[in-house]
Backbone as XML, in Angstrom:
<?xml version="1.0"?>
<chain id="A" units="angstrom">
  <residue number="1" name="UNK">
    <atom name="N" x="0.821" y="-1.191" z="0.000"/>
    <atom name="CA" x="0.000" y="0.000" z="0.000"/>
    <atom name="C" x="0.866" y="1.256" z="0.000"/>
  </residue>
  <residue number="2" name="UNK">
    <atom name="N" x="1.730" y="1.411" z="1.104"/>
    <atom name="CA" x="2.823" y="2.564" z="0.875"/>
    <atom name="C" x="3.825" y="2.521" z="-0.580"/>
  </residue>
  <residue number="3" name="UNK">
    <atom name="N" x="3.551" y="1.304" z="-1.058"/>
    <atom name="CA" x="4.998" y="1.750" z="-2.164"/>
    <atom name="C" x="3.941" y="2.258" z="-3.509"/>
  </residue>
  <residue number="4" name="UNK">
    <atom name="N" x="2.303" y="1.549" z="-3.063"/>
    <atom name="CA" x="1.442" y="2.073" z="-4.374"/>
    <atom name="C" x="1.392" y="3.934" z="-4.562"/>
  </residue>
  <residue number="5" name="UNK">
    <atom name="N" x="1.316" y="4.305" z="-2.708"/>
    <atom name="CA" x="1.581" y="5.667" z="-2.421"/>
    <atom name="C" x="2.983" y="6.450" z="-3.200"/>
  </residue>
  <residue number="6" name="UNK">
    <atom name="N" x="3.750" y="5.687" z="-3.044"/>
    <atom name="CA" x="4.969" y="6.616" z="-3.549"/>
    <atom name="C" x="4.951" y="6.638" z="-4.565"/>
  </residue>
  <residue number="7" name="UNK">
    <atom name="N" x="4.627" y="5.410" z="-5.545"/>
    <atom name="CA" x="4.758" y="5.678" z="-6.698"/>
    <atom name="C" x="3.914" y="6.341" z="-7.725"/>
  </residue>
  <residue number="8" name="UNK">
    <atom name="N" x="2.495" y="6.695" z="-6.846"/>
    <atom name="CA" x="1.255" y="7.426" z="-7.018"/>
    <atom name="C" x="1.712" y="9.099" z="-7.204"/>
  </residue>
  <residue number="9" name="UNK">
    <atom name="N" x="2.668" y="9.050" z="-5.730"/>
    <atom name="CA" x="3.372" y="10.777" z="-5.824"/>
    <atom name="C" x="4.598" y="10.951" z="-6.765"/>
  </residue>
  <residue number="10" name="UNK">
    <atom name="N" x="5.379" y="10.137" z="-6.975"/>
    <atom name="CA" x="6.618" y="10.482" z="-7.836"/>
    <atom name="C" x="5.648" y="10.657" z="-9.285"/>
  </residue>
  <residue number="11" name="UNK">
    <atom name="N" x="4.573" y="9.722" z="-9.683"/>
    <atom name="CA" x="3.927" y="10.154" z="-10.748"/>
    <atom name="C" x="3.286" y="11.415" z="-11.098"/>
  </residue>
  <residue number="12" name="UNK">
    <atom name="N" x="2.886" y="11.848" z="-9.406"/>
    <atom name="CA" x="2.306" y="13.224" z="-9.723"/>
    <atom name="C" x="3.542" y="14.313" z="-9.784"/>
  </residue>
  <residue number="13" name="UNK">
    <atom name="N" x="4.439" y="14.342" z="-9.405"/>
    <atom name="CA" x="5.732" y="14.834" z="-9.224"/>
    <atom name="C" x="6.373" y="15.058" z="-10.636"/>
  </residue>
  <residue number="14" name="UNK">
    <atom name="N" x="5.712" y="13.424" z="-11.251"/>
    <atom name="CA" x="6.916" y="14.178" z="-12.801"/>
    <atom name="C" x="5.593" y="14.813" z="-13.688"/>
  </residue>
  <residue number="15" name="UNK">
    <atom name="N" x="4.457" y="14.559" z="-13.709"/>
    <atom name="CA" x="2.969" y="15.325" z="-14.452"/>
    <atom name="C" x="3.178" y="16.936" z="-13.819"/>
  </residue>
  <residue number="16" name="UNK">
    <atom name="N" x="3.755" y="17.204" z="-12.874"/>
    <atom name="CA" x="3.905" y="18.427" z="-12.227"/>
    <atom name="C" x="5.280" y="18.940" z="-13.246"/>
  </residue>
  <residue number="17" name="UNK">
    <atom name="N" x="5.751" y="18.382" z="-12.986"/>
    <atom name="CA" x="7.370" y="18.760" z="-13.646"/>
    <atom name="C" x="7.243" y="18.774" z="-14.832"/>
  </residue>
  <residue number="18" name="UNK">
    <atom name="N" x="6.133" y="18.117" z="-15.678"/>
    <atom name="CA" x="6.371" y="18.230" z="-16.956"/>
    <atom name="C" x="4.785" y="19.262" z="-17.220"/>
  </residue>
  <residue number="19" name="UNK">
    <atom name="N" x="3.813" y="20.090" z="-16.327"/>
    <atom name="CA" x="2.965" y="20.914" z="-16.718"/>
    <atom name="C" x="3.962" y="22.214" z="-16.242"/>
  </residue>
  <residue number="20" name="UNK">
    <atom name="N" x="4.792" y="21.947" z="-15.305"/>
    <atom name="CA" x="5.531" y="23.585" z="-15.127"/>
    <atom name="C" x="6.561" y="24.052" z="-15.865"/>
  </residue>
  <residue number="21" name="UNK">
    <atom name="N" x="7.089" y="22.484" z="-16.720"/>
    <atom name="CA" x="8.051" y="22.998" z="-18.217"/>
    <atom name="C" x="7.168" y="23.206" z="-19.168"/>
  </residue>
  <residue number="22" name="UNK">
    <atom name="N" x="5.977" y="22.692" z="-19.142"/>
    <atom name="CA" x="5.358" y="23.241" z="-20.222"/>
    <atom name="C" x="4.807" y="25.248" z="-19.907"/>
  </residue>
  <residue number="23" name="UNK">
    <atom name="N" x="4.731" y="24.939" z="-18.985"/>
    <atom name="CA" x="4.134" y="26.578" z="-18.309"/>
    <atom name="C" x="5.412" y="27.608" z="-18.670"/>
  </residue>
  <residue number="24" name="UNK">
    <atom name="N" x="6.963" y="26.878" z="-18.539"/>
    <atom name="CA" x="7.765" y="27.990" z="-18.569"/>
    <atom name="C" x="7.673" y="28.186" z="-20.402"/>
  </residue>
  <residue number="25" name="UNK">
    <atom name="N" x="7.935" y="27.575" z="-21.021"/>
    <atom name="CA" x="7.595" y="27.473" z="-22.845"/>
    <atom name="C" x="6.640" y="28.285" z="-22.856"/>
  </residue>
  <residue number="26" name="UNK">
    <atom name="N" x="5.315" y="27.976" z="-22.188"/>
    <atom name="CA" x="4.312" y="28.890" z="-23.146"/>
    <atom name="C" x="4.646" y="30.402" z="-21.987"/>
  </residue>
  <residue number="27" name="UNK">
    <atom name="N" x="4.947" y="30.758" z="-21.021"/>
    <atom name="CA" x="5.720" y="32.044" z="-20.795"/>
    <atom name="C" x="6.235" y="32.473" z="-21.344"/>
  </residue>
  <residue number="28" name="UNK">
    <atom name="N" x="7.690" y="31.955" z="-21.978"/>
    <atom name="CA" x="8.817" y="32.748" z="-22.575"/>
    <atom name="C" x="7.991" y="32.510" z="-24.463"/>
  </residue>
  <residue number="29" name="UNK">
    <atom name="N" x="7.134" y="31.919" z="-24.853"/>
    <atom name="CA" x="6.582" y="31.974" z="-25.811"/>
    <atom name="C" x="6.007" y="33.212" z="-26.065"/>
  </residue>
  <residue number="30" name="UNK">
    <atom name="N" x="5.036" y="33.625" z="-24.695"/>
    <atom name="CA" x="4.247" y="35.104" z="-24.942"/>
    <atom name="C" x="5.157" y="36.097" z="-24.660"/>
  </residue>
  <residue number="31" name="UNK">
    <atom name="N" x="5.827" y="36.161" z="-23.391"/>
    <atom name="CA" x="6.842" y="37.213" z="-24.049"/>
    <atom name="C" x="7.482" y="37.513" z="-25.045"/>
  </residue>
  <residue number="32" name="UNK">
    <atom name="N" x="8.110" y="36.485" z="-25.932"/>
    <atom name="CA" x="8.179" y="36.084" z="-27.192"/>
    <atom name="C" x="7.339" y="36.983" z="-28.558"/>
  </residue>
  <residue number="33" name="UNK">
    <atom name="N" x="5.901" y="37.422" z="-28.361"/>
    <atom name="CA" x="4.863" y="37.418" z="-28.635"/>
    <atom name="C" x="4.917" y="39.237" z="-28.693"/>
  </residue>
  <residue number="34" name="UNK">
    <atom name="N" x="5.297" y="39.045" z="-26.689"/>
    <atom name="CA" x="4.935" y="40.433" z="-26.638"/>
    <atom name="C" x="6.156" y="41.552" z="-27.035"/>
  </residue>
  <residue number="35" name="UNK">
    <atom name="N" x="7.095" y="40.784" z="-27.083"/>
    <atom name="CA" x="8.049" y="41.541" z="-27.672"/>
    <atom name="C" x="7.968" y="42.417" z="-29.043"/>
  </residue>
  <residue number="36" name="UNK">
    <atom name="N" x="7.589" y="40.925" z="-29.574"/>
    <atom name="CA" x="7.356" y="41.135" z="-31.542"/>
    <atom name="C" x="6.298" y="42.076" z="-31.914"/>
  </residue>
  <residue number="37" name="UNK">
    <atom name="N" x="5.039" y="42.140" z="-31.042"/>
    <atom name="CA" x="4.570" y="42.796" z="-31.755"/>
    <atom name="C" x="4.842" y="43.993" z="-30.757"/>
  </residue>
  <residue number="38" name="UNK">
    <atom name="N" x="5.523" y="44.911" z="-29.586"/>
    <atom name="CA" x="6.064" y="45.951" z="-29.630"/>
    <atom name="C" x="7.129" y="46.498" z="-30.614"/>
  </residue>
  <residue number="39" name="UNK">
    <atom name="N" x="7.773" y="45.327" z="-31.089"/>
    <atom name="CA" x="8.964" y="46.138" z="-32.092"/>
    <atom name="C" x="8.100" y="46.183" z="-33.359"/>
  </residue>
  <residue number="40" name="UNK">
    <atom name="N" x="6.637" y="45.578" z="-33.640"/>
    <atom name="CA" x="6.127" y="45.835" z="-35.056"/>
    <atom name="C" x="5.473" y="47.164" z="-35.175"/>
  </residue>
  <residue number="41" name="UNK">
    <atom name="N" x="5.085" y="47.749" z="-33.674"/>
    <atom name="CA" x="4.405" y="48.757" z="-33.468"/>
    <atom name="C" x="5.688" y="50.037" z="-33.282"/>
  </residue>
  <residue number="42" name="UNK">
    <atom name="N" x="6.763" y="49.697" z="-33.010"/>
    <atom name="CA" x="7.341" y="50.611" z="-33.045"/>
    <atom name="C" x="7.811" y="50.908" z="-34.497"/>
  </residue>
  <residue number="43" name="UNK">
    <atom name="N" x="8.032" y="49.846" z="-35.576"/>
    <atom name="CA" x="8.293" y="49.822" z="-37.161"/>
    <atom name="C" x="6.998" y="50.540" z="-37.651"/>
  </residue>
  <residue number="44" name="UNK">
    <atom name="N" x="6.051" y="50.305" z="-37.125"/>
    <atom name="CA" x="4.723" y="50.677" z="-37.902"/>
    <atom name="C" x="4.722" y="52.609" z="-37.548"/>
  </residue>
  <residue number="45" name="UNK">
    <atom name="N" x="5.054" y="52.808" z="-36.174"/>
    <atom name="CA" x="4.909" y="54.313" z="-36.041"/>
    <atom name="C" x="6.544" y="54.829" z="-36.680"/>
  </residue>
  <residue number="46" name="UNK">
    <atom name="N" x="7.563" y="54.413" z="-36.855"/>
    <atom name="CA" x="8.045" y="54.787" z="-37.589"/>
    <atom name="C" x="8.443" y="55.021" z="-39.175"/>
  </residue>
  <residue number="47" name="UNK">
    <atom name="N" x="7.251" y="54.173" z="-40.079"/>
    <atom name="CA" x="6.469" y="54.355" z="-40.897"/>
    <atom name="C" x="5.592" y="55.328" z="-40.838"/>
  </residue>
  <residue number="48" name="UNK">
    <atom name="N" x="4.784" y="55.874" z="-40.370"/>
    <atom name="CA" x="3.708" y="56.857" z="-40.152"/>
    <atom name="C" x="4.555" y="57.618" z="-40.014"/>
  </residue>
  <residue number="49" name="UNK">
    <atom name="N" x="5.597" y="58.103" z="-39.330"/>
    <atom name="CA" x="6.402" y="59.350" z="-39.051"/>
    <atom name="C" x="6.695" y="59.759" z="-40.297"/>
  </residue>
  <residue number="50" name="UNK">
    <atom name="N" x="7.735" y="58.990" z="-40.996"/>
    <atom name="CA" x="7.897" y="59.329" z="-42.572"/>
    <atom name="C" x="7.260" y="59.833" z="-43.845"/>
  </residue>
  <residue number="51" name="UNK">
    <atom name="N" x="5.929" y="59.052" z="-43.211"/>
    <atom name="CA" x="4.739" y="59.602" z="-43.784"/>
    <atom name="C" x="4.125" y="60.918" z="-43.803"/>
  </residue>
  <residue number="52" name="UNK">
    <atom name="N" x="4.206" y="61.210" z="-42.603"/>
    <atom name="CA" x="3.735" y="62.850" z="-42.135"/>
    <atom name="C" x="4.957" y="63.800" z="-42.485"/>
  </residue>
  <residue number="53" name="UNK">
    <atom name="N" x="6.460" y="63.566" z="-42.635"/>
    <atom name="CA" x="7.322" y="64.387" z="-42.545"/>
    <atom name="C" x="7.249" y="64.450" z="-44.318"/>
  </residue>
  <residue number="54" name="UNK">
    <atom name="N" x="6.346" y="63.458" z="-44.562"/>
    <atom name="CA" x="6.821" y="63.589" z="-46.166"/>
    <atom name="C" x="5.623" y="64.644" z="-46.707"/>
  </residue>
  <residue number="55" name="UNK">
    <atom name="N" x="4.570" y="64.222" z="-45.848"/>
    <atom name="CA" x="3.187" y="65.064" z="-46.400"/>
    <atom name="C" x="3.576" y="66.548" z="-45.838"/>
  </residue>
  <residue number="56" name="UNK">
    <atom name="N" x="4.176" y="66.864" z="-44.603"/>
    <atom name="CA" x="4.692" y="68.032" z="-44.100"/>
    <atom name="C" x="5.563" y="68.561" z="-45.162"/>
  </residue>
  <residue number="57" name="UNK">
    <atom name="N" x="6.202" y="68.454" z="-45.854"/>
    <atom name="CA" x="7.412" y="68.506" z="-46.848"/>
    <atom name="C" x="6.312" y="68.918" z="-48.294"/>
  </residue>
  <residue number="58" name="UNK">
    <atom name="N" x="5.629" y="67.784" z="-48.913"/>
    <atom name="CA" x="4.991" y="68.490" z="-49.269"/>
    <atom name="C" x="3.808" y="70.006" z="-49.221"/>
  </residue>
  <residue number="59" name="UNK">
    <atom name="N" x="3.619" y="69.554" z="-48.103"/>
    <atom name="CA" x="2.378" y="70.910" z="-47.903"/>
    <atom name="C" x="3.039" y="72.363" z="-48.022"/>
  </residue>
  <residue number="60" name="UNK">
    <atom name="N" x="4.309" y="72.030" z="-47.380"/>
    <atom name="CA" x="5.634" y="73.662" z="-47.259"/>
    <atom name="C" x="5.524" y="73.721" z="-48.498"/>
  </residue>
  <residue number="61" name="UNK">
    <atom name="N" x="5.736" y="72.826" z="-49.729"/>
    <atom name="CA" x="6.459" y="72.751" z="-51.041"/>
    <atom name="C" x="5.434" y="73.583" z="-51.956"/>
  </residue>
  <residue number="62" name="UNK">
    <atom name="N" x="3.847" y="73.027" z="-51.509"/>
    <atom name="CA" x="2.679" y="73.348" z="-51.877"/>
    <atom name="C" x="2.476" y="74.963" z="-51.535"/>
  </residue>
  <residue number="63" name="UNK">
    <atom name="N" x="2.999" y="75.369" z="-50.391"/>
    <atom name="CA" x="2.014" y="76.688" z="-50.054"/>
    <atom name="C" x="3.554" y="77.421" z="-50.290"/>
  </residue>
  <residue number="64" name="UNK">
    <atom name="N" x="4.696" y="77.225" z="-50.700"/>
    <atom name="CA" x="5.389" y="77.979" z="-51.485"/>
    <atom name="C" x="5.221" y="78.569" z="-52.833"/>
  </residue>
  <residue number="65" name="UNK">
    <atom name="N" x="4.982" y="77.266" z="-53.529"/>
    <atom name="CA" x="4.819" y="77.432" z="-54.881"/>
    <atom name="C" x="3.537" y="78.414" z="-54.635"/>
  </residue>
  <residue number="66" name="UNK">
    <atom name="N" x="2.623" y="77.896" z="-54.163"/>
    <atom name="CA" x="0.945" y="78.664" z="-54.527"/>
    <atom name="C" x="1.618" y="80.309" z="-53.969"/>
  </residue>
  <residue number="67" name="UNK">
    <atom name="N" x="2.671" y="80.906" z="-53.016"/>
    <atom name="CA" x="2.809" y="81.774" z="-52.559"/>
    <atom name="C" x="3.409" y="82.574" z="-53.743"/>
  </residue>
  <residue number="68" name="UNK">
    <atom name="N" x="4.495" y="81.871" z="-54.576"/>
    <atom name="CA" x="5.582" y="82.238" z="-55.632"/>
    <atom name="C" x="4.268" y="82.619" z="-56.722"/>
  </residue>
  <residue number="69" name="UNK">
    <atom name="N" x="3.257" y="81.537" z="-57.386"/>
    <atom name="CA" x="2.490" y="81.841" z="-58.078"/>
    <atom name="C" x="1.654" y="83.121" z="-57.720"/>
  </residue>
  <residue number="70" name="UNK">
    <atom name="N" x="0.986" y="83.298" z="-56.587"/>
    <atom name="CA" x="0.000" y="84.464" z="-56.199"/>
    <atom name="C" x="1.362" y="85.898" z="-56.467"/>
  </residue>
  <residue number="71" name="UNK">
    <atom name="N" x="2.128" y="85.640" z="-55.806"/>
    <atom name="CA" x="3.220" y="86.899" z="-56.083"/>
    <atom name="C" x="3.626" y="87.049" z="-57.845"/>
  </residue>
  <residue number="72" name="UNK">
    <atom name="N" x="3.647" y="85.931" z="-58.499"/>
    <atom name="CA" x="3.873" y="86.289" z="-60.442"/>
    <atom name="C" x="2.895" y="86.943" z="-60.630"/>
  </residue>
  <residue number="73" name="UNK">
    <atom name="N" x="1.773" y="86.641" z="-60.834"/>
    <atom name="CA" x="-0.216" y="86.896" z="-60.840"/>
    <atom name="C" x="0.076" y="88.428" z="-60.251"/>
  </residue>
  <residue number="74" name="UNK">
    <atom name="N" x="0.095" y="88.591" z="-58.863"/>
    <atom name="CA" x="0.068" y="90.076" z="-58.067"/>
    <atom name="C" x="0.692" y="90.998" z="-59.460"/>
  </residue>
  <residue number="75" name="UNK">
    <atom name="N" x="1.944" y="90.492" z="-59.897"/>
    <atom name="CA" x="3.121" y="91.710" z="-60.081"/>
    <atom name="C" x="2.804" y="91.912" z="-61.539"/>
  </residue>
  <residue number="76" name="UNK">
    <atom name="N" x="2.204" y="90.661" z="-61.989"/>
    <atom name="CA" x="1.303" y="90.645" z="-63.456"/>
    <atom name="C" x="0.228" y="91.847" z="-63.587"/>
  </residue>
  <residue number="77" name="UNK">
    <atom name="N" x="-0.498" y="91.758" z="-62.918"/>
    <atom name="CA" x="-1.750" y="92.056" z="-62.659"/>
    <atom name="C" x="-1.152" y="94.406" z="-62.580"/>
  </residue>
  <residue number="78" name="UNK">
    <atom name="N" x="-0.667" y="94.338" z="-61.631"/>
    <atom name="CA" x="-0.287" y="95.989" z="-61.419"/>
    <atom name="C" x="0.627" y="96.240" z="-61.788"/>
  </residue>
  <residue number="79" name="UNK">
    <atom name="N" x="1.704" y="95.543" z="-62.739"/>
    <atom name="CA" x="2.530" y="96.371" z="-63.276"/>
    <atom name="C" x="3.025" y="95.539" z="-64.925"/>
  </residue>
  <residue number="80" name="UNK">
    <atom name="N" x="1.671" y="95.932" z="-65.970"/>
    <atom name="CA" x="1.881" y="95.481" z="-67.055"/>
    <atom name="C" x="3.160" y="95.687" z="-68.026"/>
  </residue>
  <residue number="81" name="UNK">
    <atom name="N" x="3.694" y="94.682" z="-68.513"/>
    <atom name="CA" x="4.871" y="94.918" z="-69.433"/>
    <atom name="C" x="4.606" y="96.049" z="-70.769"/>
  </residue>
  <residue number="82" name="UNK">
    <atom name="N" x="5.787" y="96.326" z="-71.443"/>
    <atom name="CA" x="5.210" y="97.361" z="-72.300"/>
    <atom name="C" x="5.078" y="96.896" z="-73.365"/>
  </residue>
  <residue number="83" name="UNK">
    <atom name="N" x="5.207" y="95.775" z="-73.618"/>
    <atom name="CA" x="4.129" y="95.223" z="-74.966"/>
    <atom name="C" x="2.346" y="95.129" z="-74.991"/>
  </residue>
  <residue number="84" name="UNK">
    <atom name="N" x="1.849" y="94.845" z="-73.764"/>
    <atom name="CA" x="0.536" y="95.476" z="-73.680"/>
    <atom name="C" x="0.072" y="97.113" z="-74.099"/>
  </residue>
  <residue number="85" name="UNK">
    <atom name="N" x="0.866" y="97.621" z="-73.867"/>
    <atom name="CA" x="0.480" y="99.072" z="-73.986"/>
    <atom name="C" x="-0.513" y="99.291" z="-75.082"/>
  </residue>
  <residue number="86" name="UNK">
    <atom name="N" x="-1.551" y="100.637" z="-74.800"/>
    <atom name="CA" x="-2.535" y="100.891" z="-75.648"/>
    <atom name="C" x="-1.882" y="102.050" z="-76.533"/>
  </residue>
  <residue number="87" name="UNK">
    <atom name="N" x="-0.686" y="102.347" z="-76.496"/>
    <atom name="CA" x="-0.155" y="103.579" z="-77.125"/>
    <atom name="C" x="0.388" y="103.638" z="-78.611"/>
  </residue>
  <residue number="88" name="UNK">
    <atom name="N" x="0.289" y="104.461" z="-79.471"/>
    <atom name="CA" x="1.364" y="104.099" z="-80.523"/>
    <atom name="C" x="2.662" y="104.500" z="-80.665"/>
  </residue>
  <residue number="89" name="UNK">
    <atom name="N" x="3.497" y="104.032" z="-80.698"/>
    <atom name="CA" x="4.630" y="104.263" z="-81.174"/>
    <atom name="C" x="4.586" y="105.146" z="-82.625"/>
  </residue>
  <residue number="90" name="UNK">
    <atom name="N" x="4.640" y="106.091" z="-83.211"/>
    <atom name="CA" x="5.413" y="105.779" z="-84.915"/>
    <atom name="C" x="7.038" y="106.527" z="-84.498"/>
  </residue>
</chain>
């Protein structure tokens, strides 16, 4: 009866030993996990950054030009060249 006992506990002993190696695997698995997808989220916002510095880049590029254009137009507009002129020459 005692040796059915011991060998009842060394059985539960190695089912123990082999659910708490399985417990450390699926631990270092999810950290594993949680690692990857912090470094995908940090790849992903440093994607988006590039993105905005590029649309920022454009928009400066945009409200230059439209600034350069409104200033040709302005200087067009009030100070006509002298081939327009209504005058005659002879």
């Amino acid at each position: 009866m005692i040796d059915d006992l011991l060998f009842i506990l060394q059985a539960y002993e190695a089912y123990f030993m082999q659910i708490d190696g399985t417990l450390n695997k699926l631990t270092t698995l999810r950290e594993y996990i949680d690692n990857t997808e912090d470094y995908i989220n940090i790849q992903l916002d440093n994607h988006r950054n590039q993105l905005i510095q590029l649309e920022l880049f454009l928009s400066a590029g945009t409200a230059c030009l439209s600034i350069l254009l409104f200033g040709s137009w302005n200087f067009r507009t009030f100070y006509p060249y002298a081939g327009s002129s209504d005058l005659d020459v002879d």
